[in-house]
Kinemage of the C-alpha trace (Angstrom):
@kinemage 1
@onewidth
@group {chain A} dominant
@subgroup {mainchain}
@vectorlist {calphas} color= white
{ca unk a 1} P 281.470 282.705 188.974
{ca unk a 2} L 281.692 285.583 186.715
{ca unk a 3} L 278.503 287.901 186.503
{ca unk a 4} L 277.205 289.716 183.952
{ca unk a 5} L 279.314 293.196 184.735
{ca unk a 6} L 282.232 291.585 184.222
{ca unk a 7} L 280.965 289.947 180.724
{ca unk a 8} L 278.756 292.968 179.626
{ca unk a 9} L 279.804 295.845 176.982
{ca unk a 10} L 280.068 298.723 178.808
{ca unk a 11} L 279.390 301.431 176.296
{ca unk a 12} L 275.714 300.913 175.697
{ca unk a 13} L 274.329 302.980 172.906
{ca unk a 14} L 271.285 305.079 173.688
{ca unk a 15} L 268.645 306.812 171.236
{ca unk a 16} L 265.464 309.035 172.421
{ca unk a 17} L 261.859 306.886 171.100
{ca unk a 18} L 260.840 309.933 169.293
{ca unk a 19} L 264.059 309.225 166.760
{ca unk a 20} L 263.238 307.850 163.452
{ca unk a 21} L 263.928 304.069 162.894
{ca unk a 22} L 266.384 305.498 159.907
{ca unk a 23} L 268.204 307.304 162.820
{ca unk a 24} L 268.629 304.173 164.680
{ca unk a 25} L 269.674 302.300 161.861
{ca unk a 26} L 272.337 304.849 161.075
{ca unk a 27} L 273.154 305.126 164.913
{ca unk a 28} L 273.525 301.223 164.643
{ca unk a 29} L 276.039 301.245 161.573
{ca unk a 30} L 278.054 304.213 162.941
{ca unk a 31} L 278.624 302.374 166.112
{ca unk a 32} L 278.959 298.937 164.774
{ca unk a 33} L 276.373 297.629 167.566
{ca unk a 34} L 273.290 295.412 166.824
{ca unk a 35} L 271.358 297.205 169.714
{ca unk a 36} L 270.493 300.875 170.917
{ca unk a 37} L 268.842 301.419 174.632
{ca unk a 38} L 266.056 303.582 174.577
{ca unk a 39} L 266.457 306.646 176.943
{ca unk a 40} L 264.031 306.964 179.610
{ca unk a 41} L 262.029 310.532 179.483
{ca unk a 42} L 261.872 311.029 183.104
{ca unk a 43} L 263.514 309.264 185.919
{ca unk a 44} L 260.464 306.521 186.791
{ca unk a 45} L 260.256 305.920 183.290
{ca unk a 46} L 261.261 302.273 182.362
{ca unk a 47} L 264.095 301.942 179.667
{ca unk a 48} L 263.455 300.609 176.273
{ca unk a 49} L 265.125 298.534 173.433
{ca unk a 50} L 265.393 298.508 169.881
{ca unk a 51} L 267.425 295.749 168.049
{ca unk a 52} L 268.570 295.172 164.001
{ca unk a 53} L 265.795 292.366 164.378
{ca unk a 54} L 262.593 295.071 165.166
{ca unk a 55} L 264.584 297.050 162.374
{ca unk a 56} L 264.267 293.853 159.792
{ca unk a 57} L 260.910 292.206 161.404
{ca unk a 58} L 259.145 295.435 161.941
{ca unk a 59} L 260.327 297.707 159.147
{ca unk a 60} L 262.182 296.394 156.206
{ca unk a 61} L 259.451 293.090 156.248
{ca unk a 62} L 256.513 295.092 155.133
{ca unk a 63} L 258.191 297.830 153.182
{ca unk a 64} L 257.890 300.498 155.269
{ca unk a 65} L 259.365 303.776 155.329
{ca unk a 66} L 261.900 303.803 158.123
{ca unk a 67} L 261.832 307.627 157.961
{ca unk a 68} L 258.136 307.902 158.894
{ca unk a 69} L 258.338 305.374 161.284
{ca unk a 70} L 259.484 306.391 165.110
{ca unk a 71} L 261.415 303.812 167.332
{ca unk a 72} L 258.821 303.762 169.871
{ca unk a 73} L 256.183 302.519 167.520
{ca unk a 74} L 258.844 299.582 167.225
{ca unk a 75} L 260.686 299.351 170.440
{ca unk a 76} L 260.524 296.941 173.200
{ca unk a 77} L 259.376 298.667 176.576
{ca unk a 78} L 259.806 297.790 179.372
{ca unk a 79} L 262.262 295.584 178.697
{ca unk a 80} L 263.824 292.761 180.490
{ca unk a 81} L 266.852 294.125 182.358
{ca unk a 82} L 270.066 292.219 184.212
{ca unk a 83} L 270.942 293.521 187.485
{ca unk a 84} L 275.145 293.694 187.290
{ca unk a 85} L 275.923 291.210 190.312
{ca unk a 86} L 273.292 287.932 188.312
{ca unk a 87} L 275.713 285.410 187.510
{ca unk a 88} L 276.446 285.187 183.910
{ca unk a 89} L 274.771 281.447 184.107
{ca unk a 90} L 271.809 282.972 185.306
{ca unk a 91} L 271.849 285.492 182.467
{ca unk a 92} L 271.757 282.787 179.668
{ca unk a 93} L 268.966 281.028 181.958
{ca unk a 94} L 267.162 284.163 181.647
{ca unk a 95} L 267.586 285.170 177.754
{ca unk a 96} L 266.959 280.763 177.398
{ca unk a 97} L 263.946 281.135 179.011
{ca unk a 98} L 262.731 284.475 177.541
{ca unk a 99} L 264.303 284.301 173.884
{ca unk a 100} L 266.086 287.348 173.599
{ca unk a 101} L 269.384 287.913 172.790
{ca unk a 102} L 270.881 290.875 174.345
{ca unk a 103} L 269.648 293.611 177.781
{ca unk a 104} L 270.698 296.440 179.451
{ca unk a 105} L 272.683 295.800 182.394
{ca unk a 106} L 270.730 298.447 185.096
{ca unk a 107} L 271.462 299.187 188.775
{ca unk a 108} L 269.748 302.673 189.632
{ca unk a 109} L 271.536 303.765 186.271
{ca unk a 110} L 272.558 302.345 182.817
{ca unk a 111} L 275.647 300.560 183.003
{ca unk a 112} L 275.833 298.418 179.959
{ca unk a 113} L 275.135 295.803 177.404
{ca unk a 114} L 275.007 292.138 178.658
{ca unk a 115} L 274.126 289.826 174.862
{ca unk a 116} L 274.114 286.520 173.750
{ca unk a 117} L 278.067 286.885 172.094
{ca unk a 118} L 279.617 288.590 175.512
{ca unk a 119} L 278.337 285.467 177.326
{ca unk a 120} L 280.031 282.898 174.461
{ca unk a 121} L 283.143 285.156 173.824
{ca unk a 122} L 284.051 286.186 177.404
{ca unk a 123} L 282.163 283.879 179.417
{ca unk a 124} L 284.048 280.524 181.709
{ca unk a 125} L 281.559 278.074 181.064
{ca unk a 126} L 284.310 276.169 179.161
{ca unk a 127} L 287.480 276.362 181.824
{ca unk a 128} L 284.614 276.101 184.343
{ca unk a 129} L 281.750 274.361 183.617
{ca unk a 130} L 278.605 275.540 186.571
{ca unk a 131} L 278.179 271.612 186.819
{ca unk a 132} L 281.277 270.418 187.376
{ca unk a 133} L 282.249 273.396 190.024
{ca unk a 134} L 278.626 272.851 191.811
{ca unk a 135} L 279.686 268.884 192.207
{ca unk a 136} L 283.278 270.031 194.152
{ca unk a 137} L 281.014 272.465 196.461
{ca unk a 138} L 279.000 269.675 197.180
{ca unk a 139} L 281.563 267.471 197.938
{ca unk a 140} L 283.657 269.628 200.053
{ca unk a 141} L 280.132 270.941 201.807
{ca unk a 142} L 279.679 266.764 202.713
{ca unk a 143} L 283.249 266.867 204.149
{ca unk a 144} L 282.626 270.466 206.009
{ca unk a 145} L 278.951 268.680 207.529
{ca unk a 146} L 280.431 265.127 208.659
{ca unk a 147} L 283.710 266.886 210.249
{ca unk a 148} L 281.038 269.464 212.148
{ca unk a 149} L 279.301 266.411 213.318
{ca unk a 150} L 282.091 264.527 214.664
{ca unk a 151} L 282.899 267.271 216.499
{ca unk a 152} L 279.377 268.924 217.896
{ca unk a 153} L 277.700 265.617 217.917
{ca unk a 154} L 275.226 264.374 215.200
{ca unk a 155} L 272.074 265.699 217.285
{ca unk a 156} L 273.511 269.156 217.339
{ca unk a 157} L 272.193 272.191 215.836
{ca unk a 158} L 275.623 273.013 214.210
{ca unk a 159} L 275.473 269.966 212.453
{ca unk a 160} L 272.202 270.243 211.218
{ca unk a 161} L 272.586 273.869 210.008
{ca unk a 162} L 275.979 271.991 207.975
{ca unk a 163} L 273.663 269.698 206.529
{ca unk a 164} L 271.169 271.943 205.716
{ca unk a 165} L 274.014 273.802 203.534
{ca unk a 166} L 274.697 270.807 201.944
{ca unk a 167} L 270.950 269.888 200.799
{ca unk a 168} L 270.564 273.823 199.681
{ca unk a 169} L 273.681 272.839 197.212
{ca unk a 170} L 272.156 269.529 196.495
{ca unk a 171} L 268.845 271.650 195.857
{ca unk a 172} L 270.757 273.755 192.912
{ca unk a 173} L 272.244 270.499 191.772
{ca unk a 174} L 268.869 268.990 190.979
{ca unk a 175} L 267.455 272.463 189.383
{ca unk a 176} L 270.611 272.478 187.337
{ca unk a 177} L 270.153 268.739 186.212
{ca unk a 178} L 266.696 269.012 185.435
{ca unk a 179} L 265.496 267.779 188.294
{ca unk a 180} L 267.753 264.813 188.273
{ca unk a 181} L 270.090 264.602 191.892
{ca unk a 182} L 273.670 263.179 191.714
{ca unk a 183} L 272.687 260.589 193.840
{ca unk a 184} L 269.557 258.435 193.848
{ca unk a 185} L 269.931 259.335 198.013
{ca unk a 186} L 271.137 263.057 199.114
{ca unk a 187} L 273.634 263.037 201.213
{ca unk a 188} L 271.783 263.915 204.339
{ca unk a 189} L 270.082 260.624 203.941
{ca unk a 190} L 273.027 258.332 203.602
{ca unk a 191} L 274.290 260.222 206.788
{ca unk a 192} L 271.202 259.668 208.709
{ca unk a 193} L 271.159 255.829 208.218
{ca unk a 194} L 274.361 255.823 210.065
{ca unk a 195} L 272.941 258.105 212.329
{ca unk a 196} L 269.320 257.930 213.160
{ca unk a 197} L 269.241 260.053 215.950
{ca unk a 198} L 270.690 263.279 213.679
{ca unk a 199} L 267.122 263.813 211.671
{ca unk a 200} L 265.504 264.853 214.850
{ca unk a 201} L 268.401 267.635 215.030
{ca unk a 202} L 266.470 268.879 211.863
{ca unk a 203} L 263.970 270.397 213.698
{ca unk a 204} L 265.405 273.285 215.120
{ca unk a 205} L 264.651 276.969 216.234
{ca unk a 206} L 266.262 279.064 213.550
């Protein structure tokens, strides 16, 4: 799975809160970007954001003077970050479920721009689809438990810990599906009928 360093823009664009928003907007145009991190003033400080949308919403909406006007008055701070190892599928979970478009990707420094267009224009969700490569895991995780079970013995620990790898999967399956599981039984279950004595293996010091 790719993750959002490998998607992000990598030369963010930074601008100090005290700038005018007519700075910014300039700053914006000169460097063809649609977003500008706001600097931190000290180390503990939290980074900001300012986007062409504050500029439009904020500014040019009730006719204000974008000289007078500062980018902190406008700015989002703190703003949501993306740590550079999240993969990208959990980065357009997180803008989905937070409706923004674009953050700074952030790990002890500022490392870059992760937005909305980097996840459609160099994003795999179209050669590989989360679903469809979550499925195979599954599969091959079913395959992995039953062969650890014919082996180890379906009361073993081994073969519960194998089973318990293949529910965790199943687990992301049914988050991914809306709570809807591939099967109308997990896996574990259908195993279990054919082997009654295995669900005591379940309980187990970890």
């Amino acid at each position: 799975m790719l993750k959002a360093a490998d998607v992000m823009t990598k030369d963010a664009v930074t601008i100090r809160g005290s700038a005018t928003v007519a700075d910014a907007v300039k700053l914006m145009k000169d460097k063809g970007t649609h977003t500008l991190i706001v600097d931190r003033r000290y180390e503990q400080d939290a980074y900001g954001i300012i986007t062409e949308t504050d500029v439009v919403y904020k500014v040019t909406a009730y006719g204000k003077d974008p000289k007078r006007v500062r980018v902190c008055d406008i700015m989002t701070k703190p703003c949501i970050v993306v740590n550079p190892d999240l993969g990208v599928e959990y980065v357009a979970r997180l803008f989905a479920n937070t409706g923004i478009h674009q953050a700074p990707v952030i790990k002890g420094e500022l490392l870059g721009v992760v937005s909305i267009r980097d996840i459609l224009l160099k994003g795999d969700f179209v050669e590989q689809p989360k679903e469809v490569v979550l499925a195979e895991r599954i599969q091959q995780a079913i395959e992995r438990a039953r062969t650890i079970c014919a082996e180890k013995g379906a009361t073993s620990t081994e073969c519960a810990v194998a089973w318990d790898e293949v529910e965790e999967l199943q687990a992301e399956a049914s988050h991914q599906k809306a709570g809807k599981l591939y099967e109308t039984k997990t896996a574990f279950e259908s195993y279990c009928e054919e082997n009654p004595d295995a669900l005591e293996a379940r309980i187990y010091d970890s």
